[in-house]
PyMOL Python script that loads the backbone (N, CA, C, O; Angstrom):
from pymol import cmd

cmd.read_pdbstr("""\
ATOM      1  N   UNK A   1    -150.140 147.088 100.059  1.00  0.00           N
ATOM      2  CA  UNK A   1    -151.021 148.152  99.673  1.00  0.00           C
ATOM      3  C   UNK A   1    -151.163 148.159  98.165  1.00  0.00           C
ATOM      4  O   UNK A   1    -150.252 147.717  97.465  1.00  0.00           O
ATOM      5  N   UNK A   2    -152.121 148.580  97.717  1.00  0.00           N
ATOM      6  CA  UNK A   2    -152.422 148.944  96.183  1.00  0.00           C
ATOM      7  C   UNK A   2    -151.753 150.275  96.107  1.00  0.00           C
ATOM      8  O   UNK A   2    -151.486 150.968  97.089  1.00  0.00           O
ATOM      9  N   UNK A   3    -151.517 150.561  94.930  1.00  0.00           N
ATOM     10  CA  UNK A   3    -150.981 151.261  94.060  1.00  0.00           C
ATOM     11  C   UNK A   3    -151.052 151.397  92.720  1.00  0.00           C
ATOM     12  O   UNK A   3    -151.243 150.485  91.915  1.00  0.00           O
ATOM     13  N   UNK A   4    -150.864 152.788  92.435  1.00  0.00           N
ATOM     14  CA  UNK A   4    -151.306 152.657  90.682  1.00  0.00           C
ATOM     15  C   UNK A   4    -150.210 153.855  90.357  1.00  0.00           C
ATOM     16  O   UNK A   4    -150.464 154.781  89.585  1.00  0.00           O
ATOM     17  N   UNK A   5    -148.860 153.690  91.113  1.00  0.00           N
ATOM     18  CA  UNK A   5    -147.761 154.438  90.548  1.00  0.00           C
ATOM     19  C   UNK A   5    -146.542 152.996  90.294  1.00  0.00           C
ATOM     20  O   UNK A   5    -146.557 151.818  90.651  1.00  0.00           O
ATOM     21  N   UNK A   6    -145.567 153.853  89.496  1.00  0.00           N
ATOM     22  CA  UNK A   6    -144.268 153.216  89.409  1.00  0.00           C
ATOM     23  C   UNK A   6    -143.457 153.076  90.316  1.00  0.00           C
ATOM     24  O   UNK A   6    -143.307 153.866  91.248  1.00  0.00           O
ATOM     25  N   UNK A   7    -142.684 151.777  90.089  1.00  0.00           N
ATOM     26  CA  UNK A   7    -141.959 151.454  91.265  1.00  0.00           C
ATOM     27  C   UNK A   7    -141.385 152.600  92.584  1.00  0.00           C
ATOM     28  O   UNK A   7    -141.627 152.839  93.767  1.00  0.00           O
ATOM     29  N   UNK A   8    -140.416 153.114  91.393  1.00  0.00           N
ATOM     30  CA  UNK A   8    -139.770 154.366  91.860  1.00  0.00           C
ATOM     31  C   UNK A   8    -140.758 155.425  92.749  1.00  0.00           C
ATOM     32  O   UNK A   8    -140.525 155.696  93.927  1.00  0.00           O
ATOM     33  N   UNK A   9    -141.880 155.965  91.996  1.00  0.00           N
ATOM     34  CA  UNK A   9    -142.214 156.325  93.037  1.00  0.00           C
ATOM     35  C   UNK A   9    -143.362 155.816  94.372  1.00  0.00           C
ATOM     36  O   UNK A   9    -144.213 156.465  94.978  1.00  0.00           O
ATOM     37  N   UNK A  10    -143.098 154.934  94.438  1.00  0.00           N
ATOM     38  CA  UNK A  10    -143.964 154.335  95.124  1.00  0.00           C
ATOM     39  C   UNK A  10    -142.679 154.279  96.651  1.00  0.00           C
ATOM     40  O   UNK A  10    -142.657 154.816  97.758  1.00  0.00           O
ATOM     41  N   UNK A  11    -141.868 153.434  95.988  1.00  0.00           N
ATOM     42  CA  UNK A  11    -140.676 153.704  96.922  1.00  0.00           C
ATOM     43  C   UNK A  11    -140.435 155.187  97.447  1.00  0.00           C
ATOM     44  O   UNK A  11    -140.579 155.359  98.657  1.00  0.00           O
ATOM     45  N   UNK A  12    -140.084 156.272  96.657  1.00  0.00           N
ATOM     46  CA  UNK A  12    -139.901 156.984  97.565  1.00  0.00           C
ATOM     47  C   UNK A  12    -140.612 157.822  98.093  1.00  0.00           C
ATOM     48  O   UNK A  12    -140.084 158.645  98.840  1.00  0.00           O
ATOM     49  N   UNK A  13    -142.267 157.859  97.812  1.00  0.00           N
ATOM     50  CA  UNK A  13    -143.132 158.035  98.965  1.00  0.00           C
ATOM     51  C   UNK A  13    -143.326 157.595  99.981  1.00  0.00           C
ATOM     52  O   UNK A  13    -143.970 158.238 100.810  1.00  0.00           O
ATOM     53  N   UNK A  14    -142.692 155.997 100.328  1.00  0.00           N
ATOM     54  CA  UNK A  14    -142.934 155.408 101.661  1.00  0.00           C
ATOM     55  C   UNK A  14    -141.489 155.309 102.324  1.00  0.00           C
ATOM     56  O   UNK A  14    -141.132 154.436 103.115  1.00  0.00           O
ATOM     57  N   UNK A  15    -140.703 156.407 101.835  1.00  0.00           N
ATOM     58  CA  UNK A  15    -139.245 156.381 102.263  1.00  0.00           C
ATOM     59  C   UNK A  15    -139.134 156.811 103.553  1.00  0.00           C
ATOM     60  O   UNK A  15    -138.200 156.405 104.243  1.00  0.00           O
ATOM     61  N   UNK A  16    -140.202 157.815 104.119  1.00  0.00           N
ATOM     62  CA  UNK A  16    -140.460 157.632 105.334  1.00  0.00           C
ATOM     63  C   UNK A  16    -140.567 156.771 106.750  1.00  0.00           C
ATOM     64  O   UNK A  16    -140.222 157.034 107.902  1.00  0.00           O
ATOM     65  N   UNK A  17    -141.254 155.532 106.086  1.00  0.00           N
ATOM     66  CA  UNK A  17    -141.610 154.472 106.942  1.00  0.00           C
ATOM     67  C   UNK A  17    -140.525 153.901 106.829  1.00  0.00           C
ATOM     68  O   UNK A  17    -140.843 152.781 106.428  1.00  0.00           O
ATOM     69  N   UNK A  18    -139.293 153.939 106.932  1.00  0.00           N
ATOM     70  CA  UNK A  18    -138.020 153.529 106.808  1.00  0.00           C
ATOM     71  C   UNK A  18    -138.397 151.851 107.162  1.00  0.00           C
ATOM     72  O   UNK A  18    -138.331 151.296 108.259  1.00  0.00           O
ATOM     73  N   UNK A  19    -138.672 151.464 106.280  1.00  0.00           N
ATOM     74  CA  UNK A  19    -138.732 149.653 106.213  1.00  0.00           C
ATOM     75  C   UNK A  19    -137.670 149.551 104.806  1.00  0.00           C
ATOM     76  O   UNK A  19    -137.527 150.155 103.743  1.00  0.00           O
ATOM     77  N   UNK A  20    -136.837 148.012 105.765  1.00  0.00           N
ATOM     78  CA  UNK A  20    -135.776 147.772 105.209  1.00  0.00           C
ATOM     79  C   UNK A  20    -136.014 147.010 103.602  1.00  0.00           C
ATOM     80  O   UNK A  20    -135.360 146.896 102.566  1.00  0.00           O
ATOM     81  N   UNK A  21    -137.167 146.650 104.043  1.00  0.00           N
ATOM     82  CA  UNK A  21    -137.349 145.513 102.606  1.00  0.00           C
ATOM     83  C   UNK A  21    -138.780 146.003 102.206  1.00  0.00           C
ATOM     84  O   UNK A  21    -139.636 146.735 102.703  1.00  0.00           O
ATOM     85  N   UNK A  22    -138.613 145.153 100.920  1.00  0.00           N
ATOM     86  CA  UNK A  22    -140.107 145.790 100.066  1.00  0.00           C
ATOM     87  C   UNK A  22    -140.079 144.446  98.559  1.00  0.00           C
ATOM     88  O   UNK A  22    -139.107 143.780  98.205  1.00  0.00           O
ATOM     89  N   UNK A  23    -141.422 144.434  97.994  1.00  0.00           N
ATOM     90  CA  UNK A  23    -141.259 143.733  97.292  1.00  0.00           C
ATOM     91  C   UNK A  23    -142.549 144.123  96.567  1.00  0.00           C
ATOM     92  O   UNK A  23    -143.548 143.925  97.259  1.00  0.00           O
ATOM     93  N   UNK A  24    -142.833 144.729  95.101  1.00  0.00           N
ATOM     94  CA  UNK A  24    -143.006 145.237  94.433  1.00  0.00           C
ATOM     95  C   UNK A  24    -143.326 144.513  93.496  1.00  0.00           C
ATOM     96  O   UNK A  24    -142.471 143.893  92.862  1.00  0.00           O
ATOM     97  N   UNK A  25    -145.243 144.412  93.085  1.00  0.00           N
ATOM     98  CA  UNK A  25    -145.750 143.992  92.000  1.00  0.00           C
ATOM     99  C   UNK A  25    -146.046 145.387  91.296  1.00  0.00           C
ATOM    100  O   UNK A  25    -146.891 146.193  91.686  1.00  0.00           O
ATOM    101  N   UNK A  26    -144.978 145.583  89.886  1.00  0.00           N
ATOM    102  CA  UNK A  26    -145.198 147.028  88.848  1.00  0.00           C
ATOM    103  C   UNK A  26    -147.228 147.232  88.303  1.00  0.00           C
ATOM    104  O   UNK A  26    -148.109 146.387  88.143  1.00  0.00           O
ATOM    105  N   UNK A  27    -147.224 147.997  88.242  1.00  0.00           N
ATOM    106  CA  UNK A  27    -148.672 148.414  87.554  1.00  0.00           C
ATOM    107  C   UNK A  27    -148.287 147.701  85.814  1.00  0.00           C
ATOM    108  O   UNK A  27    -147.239 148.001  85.241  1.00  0.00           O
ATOM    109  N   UNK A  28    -149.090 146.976  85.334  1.00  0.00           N
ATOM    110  CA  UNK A  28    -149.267 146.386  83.816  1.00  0.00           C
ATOM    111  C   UNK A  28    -148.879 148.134  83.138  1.00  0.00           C
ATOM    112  O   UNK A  28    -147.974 148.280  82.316  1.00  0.00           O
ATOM    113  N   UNK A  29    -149.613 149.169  83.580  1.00  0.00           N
ATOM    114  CA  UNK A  29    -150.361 150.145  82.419  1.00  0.00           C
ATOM    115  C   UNK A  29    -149.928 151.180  83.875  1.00  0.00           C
ATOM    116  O   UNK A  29    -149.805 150.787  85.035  1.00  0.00           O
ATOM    117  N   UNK A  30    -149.771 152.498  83.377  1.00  0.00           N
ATOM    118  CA  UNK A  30    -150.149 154.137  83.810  1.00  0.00           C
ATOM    119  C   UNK A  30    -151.352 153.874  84.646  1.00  0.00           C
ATOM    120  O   UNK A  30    -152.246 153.160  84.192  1.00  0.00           O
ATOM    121  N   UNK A  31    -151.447 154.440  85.926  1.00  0.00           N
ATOM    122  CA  UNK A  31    -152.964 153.834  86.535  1.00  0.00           C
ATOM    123  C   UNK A  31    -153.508 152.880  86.559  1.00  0.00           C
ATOM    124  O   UNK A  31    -154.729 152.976  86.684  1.00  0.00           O
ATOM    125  N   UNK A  32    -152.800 151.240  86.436  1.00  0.00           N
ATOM    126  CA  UNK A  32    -153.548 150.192  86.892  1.00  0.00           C
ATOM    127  C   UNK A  32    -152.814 149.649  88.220  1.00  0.00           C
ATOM    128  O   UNK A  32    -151.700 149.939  88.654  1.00  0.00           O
ATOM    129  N   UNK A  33    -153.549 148.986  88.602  1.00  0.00           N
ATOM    130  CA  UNK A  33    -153.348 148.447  89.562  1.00  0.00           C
ATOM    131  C   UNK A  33    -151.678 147.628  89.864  1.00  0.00           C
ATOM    132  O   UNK A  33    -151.288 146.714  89.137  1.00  0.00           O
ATOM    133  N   UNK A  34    -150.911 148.126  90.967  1.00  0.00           N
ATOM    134  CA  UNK A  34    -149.878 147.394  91.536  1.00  0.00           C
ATOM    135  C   UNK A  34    -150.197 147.121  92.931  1.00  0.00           C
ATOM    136  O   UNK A  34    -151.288 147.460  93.390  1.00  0.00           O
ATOM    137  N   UNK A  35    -149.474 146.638  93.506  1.00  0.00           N
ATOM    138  CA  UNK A  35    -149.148 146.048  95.096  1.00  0.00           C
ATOM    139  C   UNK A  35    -147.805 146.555  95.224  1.00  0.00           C
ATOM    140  O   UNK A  35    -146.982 146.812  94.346  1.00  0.00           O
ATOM    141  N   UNK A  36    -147.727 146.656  96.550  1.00  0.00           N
ATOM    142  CA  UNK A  36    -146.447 146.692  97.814  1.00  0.00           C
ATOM    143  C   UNK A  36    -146.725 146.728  98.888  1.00  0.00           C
ATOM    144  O   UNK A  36    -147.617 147.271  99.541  1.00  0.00           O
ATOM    145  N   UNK A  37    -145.285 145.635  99.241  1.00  0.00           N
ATOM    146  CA  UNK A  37    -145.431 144.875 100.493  1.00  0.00           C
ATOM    147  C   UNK A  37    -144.273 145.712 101.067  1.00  0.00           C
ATOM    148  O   UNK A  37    -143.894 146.564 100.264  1.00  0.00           O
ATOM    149  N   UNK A  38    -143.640 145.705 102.181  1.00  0.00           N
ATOM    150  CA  UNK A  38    -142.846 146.334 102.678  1.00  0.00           C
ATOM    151  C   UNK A  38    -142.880 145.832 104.094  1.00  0.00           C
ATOM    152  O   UNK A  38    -143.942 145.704 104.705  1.00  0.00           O
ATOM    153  N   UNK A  39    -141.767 145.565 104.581  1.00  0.00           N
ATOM    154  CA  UNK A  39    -141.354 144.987 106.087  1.00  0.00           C
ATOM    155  C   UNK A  39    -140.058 145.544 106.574  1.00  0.00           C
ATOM    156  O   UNK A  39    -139.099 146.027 105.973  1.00  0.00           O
ATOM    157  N   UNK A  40    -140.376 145.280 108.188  1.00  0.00           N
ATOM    158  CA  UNK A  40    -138.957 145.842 108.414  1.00  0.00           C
ATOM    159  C   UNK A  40    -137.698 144.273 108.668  1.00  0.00           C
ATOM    160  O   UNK A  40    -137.838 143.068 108.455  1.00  0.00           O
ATOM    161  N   UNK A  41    -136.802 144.923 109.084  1.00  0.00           N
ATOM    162  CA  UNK A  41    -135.680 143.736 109.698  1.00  0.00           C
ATOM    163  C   UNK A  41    -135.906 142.923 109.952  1.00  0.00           C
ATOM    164  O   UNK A  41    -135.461 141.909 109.416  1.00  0.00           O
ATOM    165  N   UNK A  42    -136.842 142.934 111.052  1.00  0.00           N
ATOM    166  CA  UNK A  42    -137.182 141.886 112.106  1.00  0.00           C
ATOM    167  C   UNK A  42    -137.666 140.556 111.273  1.00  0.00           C
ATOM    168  O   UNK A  42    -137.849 139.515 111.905  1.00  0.00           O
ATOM    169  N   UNK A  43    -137.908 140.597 109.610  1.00  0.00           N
ATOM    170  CA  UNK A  43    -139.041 140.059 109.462  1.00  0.00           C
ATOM    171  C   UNK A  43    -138.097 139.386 107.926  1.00  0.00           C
ATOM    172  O   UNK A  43    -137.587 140.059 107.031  1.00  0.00           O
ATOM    173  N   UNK A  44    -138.120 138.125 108.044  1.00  0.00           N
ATOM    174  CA  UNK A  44    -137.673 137.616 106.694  1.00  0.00           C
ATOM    175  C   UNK A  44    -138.741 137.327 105.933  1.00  0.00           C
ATOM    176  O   UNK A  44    -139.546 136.468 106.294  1.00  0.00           O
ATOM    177  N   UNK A  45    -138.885 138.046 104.729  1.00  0.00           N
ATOM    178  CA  UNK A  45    -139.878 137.611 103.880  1.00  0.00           C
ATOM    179  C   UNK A  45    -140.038 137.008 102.262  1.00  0.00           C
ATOM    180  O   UNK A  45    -139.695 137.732 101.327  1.00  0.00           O
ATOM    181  N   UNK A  46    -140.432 136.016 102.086  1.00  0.00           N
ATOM    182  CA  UNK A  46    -139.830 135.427 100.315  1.00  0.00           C
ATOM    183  C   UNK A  46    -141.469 135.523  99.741  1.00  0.00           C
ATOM    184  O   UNK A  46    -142.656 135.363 100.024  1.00  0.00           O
ATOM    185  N   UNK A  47    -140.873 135.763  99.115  1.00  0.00           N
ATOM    186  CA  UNK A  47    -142.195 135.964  97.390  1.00  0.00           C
ATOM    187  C   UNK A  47    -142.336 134.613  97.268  1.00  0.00           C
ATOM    188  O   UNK A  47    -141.331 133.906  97.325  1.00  0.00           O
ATOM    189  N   UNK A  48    -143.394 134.150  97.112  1.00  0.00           N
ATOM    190  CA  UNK A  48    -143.574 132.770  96.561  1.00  0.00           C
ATOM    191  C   UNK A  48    -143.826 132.772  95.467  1.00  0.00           C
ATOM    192  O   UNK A  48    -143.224 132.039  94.681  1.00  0.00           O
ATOM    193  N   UNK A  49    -145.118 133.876  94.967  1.00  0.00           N
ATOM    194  CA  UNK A  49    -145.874 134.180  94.051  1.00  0.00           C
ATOM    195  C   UNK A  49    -146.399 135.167  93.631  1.00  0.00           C
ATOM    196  O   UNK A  49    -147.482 134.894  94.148  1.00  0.00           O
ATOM    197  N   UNK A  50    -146.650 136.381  92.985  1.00  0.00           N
ATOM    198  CA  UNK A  50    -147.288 137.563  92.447  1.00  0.00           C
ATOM    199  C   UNK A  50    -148.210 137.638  91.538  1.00  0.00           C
ATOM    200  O   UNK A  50    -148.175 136.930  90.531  1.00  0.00           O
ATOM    201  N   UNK A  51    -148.970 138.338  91.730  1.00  0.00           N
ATOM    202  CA  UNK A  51    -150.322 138.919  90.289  1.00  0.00           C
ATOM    203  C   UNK A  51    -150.476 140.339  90.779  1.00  0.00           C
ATOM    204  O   UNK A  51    -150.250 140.814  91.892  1.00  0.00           O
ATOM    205  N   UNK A  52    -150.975 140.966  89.528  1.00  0.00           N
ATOM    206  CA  UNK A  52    -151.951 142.261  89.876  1.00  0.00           C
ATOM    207  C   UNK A  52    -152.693 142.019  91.294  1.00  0.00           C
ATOM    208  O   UNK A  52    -152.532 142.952  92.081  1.00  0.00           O
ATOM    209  N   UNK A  53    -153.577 140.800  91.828  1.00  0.00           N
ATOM    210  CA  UNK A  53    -153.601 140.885  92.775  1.00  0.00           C
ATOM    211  C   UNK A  53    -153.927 140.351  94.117  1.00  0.00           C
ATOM    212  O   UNK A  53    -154.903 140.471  94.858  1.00  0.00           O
ATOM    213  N   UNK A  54    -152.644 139.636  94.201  1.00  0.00           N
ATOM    214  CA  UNK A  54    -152.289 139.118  95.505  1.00  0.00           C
ATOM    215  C   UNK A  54    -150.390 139.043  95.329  1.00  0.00           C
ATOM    216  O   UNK A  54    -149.649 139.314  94.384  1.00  0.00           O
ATOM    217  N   UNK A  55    -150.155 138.589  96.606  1.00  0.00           N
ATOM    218  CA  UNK A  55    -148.935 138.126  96.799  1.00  0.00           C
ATOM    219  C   UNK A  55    -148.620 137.393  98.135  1.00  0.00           C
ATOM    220  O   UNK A  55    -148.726 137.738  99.312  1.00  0.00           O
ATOM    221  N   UNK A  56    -148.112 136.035  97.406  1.00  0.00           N
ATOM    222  CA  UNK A  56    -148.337 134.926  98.414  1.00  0.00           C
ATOM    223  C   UNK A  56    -146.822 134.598  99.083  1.00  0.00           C
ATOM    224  O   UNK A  56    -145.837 134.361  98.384  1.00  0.00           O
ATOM    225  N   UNK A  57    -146.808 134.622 100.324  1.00  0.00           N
ATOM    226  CA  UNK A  57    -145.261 134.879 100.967  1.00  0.00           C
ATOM    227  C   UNK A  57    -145.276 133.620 102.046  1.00  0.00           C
ATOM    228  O   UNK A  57    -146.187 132.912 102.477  1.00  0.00           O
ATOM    229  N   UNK A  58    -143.670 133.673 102.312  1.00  0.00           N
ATOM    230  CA  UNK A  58    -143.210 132.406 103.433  1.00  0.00           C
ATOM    231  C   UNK A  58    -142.446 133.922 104.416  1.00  0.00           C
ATOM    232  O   UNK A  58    -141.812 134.901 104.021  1.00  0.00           O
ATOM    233  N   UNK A  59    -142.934 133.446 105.912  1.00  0.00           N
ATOM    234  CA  UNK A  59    -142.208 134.590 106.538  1.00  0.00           C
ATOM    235  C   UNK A  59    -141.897 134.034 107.941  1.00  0.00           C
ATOM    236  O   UNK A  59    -142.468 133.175 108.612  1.00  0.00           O
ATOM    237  N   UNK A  60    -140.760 134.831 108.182  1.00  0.00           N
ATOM    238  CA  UNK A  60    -140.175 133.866 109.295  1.00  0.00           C
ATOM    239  C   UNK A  60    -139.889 135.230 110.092  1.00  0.00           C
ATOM    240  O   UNK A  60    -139.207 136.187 109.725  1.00  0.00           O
ATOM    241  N   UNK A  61    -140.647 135.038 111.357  1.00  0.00           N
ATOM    242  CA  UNK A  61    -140.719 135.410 112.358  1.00  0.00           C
ATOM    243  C   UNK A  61    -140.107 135.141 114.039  1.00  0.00           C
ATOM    244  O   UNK A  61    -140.873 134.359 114.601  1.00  0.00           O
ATOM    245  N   UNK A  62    -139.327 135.437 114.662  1.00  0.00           N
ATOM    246  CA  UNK A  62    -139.024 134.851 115.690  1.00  0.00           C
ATOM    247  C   UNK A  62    -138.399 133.430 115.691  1.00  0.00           C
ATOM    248  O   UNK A  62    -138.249 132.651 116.632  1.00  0.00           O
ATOM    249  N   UNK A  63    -138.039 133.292 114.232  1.00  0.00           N
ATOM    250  CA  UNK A  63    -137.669 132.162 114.410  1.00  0.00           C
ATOM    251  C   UNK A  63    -138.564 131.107 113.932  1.00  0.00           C
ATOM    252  O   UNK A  63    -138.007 130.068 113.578  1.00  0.00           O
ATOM    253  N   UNK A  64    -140.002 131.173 113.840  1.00  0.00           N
ATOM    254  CA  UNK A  64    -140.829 130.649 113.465  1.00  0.00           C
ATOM    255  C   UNK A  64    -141.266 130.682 111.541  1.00  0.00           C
ATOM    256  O   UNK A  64    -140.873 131.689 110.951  1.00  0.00           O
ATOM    257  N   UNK A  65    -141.797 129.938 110.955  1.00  0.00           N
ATOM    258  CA  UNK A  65    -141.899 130.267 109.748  1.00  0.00           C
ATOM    259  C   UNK A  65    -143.492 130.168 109.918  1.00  0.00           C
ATOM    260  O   UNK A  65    -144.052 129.444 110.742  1.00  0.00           O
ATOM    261  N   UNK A  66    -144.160 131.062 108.956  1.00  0.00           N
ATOM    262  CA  UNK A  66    -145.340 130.540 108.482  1.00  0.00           C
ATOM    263  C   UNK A  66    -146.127 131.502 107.034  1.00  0.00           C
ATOM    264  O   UNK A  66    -145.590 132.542 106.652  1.00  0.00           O
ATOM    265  N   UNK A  67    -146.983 131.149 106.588  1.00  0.00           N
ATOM    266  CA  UNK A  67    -147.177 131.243 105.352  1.00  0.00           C
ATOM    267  C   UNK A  67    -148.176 132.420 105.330  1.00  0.00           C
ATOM    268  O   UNK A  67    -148.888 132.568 106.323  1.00  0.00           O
ATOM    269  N   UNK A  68    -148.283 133.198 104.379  1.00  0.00           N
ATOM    270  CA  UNK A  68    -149.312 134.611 104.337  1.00  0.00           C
ATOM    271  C   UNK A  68    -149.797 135.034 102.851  1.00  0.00           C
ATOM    272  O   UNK A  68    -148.957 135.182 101.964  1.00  0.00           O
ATOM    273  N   UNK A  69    -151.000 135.198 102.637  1.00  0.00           N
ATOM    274  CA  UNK A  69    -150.836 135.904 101.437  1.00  0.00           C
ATOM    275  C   UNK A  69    -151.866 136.908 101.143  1.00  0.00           C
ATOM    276  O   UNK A  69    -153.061 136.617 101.184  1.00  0.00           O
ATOM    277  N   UNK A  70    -151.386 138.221 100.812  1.00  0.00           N
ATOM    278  CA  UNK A  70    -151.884 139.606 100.595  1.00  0.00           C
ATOM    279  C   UNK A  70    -152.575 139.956  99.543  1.00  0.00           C
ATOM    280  O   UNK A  70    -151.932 140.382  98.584  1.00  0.00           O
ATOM    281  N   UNK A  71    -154.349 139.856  99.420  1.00  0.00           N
ATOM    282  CA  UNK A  71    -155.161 139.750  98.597  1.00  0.00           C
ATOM    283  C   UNK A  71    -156.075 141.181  98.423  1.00  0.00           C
ATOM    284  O   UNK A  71    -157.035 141.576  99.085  1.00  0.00           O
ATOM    285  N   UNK A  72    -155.524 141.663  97.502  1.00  0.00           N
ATOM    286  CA  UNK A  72    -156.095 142.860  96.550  1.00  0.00           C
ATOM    287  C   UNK A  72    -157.650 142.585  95.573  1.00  0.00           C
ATOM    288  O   UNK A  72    -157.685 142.306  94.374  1.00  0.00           O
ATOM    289  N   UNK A  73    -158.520 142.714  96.249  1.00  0.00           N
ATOM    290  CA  UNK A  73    -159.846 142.402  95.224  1.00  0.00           C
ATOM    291  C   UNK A  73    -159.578 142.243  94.114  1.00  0.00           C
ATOM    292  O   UNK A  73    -158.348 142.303  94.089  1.00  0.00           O
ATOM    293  N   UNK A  74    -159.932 142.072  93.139  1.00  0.00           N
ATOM    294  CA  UNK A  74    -160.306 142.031  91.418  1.00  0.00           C
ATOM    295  C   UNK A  74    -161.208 143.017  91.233  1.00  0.00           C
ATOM    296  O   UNK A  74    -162.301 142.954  91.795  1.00  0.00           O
ATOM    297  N   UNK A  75    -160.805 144.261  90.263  1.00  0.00           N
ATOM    298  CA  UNK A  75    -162.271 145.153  90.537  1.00  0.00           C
ATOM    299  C   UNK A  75    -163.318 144.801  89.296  1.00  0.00           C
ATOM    300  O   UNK A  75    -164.199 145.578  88.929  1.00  0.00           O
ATOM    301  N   UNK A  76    -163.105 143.677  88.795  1.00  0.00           N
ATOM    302  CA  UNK A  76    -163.847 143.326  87.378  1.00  0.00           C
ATOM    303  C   UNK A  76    -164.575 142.163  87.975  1.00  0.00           C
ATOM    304  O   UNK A  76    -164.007 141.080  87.836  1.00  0.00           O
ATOM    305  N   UNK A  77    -166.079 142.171  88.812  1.00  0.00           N
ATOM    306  CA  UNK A  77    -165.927 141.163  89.348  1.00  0.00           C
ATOM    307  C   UNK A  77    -166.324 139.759  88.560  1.00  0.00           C
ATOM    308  O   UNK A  77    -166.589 138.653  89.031  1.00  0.00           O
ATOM    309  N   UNK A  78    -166.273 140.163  87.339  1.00  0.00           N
ATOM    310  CA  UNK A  78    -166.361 138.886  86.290  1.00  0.00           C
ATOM    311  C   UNK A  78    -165.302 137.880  86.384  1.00  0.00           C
ATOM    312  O   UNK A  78    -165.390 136.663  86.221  1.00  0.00           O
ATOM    313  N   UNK A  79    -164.313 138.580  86.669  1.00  0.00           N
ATOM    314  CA  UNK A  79    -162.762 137.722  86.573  1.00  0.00           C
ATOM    315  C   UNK A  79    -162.751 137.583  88.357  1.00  0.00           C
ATOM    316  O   UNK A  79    -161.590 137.183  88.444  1.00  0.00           O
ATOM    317  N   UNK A  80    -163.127 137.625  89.483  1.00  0.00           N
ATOM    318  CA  UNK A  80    -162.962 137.227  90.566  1.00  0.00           C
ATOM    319  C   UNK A  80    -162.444 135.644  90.959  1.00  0.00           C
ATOM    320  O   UNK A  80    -161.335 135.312  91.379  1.00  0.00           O
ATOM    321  N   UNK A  81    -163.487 134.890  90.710  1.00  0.00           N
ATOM    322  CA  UNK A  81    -163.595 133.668  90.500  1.00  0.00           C
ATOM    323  C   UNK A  81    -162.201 133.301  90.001  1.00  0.00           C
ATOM    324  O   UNK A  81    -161.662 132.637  90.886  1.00  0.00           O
ATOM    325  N   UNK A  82    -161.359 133.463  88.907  1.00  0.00           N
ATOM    326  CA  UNK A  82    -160.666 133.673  88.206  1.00  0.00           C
ATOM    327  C   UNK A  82    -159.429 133.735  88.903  1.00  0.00           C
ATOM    328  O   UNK A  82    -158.571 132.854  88.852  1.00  0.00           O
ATOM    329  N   UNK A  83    -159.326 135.121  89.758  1.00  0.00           N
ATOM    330  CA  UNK A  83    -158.260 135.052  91.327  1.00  0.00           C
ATOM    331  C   UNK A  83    -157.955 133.939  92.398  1.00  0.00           C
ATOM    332  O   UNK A  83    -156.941 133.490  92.933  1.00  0.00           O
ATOM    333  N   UNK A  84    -159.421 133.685  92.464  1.00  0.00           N
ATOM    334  CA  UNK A  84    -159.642 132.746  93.668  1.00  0.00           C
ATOM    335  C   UNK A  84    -158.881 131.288  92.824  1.00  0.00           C
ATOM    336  O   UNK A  84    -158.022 130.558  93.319  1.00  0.00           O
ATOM    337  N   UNK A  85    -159.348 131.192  91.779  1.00  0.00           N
ATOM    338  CA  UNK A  85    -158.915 129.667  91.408  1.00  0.00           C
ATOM    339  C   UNK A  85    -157.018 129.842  91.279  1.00  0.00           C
ATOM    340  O   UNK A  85    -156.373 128.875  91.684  1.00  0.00           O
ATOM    341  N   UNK A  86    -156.354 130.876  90.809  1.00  0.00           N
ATOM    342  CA  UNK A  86    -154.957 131.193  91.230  1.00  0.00           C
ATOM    343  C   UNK A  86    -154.316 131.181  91.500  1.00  0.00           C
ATOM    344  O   UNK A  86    -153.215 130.845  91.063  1.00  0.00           O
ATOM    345  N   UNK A  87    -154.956 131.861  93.140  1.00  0.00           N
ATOM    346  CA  UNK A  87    -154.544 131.702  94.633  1.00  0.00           C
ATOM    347  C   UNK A  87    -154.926 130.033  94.792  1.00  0.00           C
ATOM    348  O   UNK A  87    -153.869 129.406  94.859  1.00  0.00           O
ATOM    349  N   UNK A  88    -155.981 129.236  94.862  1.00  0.00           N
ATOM    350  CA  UNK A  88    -156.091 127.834  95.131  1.00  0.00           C
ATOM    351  C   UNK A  88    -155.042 127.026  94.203  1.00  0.00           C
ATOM    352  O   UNK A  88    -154.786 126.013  94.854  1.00  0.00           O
ATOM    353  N   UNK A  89    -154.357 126.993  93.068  1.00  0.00           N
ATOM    354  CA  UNK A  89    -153.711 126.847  92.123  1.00  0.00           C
ATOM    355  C   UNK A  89    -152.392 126.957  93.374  1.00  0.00           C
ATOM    356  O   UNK A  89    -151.961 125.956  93.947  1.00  0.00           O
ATOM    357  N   UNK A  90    -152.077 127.835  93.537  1.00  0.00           N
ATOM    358  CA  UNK A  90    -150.670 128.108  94.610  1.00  0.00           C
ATOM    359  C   UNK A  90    -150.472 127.283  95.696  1.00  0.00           C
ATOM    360  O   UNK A  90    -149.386 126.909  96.138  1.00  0.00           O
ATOM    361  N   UNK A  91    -151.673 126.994  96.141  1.00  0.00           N
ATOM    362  CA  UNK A  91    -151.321 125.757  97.478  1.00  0.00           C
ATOM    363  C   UNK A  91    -151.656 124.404  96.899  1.00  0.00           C
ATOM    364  O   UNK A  91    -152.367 123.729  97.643  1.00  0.00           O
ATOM    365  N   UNK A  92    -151.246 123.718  95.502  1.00  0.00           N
ATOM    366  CA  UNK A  92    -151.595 122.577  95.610  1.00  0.00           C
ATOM    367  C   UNK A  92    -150.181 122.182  95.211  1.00  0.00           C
ATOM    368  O   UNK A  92    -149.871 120.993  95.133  1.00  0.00           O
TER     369      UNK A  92
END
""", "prot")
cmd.dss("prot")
cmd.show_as("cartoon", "prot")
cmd.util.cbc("prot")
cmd.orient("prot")
């Protein structure tokens, strides 16, 4: 999910959804843009990679592994292009 609070509270607004793990791209600035990911047990998940916005993960499921990554628009869409080449940058 996007976010445009600090870690802290970002965490303990979703302290509810009692998920065991979480992994937390901070906002640059007061009101810019962060990410959080958050999973429960069942679910092993590794950071491969982070930006303002995406986050590219290895996750192992059932035993199975496979690859995911959680893409937050660019709201400048000058710099889009910019993301995309990034993210393509990460799988080579």
């Amino acid at each position: 999910m996007e976010t445009k609070n600090s870690d802290d509270v970002v965490l303990k607004k979703l302290q509810w959804m009692e998920y065991q793990s979480n992994f937390l791209v901070s906002p640059q600035a007061p009101g810019v843009d962060g990410l959080a990911l958050q999973w429960k047990k069942e679910l092993e998940i590794e950071a491969l990679a982070s930006c303002q916005n995406f986050i590219d993960t290895r996750i192992k499921a059932k035993g199975k592994f496979f690859f995911a990554t959680f893409v937050y628009k660019e709201p400048d869409r000058t710099k889009r292009l910019q993301v995309w080449n990034q993210l393509r940058a990460q799988t080579t």
